[in-house]
GUTI-327824 format. One record per residue: residue in one letter; x, y, z of N, C-alpha, C in turn. Coordinates in steps of 0.2 Angstrom, whole numbers, padded with zeros to 4 digits, always signed. Layout:
# GUTI-327824
AXYZXYZXYZ/...
END
This chain:
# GUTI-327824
X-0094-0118-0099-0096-0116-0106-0091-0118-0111/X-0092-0122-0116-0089-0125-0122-0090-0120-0124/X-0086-0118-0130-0086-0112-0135-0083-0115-0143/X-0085-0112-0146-0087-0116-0154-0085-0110-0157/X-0081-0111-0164-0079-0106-0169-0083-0104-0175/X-0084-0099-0175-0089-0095-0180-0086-0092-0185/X-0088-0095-0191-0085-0092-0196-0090-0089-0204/X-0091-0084-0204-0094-0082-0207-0093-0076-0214/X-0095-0075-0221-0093-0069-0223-0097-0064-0223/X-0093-0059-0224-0098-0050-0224-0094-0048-0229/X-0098-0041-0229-0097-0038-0237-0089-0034-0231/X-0084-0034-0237-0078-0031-0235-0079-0024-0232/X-0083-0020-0236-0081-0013-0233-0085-0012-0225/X-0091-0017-0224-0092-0017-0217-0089-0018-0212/X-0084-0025-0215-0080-0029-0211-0076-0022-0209/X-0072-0019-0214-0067-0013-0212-0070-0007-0209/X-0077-0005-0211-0079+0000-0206-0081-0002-0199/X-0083-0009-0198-0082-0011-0191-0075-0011-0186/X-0072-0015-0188-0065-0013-0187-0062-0007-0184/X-0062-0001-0190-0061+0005-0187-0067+0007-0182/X-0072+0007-0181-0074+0008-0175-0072+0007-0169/X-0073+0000-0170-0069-0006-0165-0064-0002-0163/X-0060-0002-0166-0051+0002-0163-0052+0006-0160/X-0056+0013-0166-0057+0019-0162-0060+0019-0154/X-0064+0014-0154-0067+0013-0147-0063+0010-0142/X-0057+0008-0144-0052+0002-0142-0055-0003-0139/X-0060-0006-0144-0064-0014-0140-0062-0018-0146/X-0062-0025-0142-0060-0031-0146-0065-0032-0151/X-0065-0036-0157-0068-0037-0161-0072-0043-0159/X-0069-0047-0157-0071-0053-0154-0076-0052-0150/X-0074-0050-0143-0077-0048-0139-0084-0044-0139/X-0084-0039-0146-0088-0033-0147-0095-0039-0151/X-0093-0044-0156-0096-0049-0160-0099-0052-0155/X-0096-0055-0148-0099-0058-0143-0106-0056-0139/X-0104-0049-0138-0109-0044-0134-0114-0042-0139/X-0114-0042-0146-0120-0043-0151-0124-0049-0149/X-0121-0055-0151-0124-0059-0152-0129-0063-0144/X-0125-0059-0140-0128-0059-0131-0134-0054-0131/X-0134-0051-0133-0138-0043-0133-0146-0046-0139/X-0143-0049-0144-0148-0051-0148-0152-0054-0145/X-0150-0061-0142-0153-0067-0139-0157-0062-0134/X-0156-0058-0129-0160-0056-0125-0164-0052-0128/X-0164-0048-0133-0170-0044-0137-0176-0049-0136/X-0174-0057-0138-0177-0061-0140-0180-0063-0135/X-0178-0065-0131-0180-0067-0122-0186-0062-0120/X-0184-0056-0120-0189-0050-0118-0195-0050-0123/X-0195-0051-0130-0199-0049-0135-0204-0054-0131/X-0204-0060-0130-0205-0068-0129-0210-0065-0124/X-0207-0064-0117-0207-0062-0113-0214-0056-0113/X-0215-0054-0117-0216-0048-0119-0225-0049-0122/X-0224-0055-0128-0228-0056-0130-0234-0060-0125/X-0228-0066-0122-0233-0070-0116-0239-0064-0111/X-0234-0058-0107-0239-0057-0103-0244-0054-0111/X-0244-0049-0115-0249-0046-0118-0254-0052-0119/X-0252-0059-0122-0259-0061-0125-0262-0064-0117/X-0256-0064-0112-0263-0066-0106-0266-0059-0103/X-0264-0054-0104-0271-0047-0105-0275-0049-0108/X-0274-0050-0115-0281-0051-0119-0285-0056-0118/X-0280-0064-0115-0286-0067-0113-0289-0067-0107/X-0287-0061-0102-0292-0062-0097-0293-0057-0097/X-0295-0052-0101-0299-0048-0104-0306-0051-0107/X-0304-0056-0112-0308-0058-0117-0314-0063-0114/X-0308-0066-0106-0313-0071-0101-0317-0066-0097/X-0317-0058-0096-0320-0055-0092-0326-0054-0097/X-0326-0052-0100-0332-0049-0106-0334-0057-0107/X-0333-0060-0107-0338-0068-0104-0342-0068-0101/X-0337-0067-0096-0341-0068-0090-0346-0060-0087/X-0346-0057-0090-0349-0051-0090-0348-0042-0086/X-0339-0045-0087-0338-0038-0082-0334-0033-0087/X-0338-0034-0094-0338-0029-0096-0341-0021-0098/X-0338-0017-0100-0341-0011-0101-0346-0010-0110/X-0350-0008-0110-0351-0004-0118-0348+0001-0119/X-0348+0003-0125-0344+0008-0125-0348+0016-0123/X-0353+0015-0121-0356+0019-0120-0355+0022-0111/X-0354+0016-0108-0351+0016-0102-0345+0020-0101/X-0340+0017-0106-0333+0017-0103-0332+0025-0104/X-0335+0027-0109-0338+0035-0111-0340+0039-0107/X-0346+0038-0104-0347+0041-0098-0342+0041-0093/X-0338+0035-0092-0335+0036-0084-0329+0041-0087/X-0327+0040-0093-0320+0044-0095-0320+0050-0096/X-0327+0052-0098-0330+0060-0097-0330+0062-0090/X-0332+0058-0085-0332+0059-0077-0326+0061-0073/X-0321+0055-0076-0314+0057-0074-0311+0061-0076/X-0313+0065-0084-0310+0070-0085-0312+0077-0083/X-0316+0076-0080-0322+0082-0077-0320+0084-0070/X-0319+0077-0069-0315+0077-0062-0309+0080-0060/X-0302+0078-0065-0297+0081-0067-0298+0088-0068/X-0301+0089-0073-0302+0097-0075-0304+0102-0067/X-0308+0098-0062-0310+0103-0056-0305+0102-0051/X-0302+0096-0052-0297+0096-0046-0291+0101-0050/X-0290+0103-0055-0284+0107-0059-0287+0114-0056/X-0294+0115-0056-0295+0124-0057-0295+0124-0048/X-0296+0120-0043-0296+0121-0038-0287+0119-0036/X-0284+0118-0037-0277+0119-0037-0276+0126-0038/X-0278+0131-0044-0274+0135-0045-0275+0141-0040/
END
C-alpha cells in the first residue's frame, strides 16, 4: 500500500482539544486520524450495503403484489388480530 500525505486546515482550538485528548488517551495523532478516516469509509460500505438489500426488499415485495401474493389491508388485519389472540391465550395458559 503506497501512502500519500495529507495536509489540511482546522479551526485551532479543535486541533488543540484533539490533541489533548489524544495524549490523555496516549494514542497517536496520526494513527488516531488514520482509524477515522478507515472507520468512515466503512460507515459507507455498510450504509451501501444497507441500502442495496433494503431496495431489493421493496422490489421483491412490489414484484409480489404483481404477481398477486399480496395481502389487503383488511387481510393483514385479521391475521394480526389472530396472532395476537393467539399470543394473548398462549400468555394466560402459561400463567
Amino acid at each position: 500500500m503506497s501512502e500519500q500525505t495529507v495536509s489540511f486546515s482546522v479551526d485551532a482550538s479543535l486541533l488543540s482539544a484533539f490533541v489533548h485528548v489524544a495524549e490523555k488517551n496516549a494514542c497517536d495523532n496520526t494513527e488516531l486520524l488514520r482509524a477515522f478516516m478507515a472507520e468512515y469509509v466503512q460507515q459507507d460500505v455498510r450504509r451501501n450495503h444497507y441500502d442495496m438489500w433494503f431496495k431489493g426488499k421493496v422490489e421483491r415485495g412490489l414484484q409480489e403484489l404483481e404477481a398477486g401474493r399480496g395481502l389487503t389491508q383488511e387481510q393483514a388485519l385479521a391475521q394480526m388480530g389472530a396472532f395476537k389472540s393467539s399470543l394473548a391465550a398462549s400468555r394466560e395458559g402459561s400463567l
